[in-house]
C-alpha positions, 0 to 999 in steps of 0.5 A, a space after each residue: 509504495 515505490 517512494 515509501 520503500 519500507 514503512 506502513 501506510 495506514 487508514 486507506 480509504 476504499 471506495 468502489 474497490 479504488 484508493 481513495 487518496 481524500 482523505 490522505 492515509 497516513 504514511 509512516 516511513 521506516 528507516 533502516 540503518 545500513 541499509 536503502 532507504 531511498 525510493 525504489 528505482 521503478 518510480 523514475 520509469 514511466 512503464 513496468 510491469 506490476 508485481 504480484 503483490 501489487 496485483 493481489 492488493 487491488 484485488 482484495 480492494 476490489 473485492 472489499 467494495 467500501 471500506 478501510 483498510 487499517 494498515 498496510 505493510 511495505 518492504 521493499 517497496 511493494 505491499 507485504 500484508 495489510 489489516 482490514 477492519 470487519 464487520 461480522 453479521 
């Protein structure tokens, strides 16, 4: 998300409540004329503290167990809201 800066991420696989990257989600960048589209400073740091909105991302991935999550949108580098697909009993 650091490097996509803004754009979405979509049909990310959750397995056992972690990102599974195999297959990879597909990563749509979103480029903003005027405006920093390069990667977010944090990626060159080996060590940082997480954001709440990193934070309350792998909680809904924990909490979720398996499943996709459809899209997620980023600003700023960090996630901003996301779309889970589910299945109603």
């Amino acid at each position: 998300m650091q490097r996509l800066n803004h754009g979405r991420i979509f049909d990310l696989t959750v397995r056992d409540g972690q990102p599974v990257m195999d297959p990879p989600p597909r990563v749509v960048r979103e480029i903003k004329f005027g405006g920093e589209n390069g990667p977010r400073p944090e990626v060159a740091k080996a060590d940082f503290a997480l954001k709440g909105q990193v934070r309350e991302l792998f909680a809904q991935m924990e909490a979720m167990g398996d499943g996709v999550i459809r899209s997620i949108e980023v600003k700023h580098g960090l996630p901003f809201r996301m779309t889970i697909e589910e299945v109603r009993a």
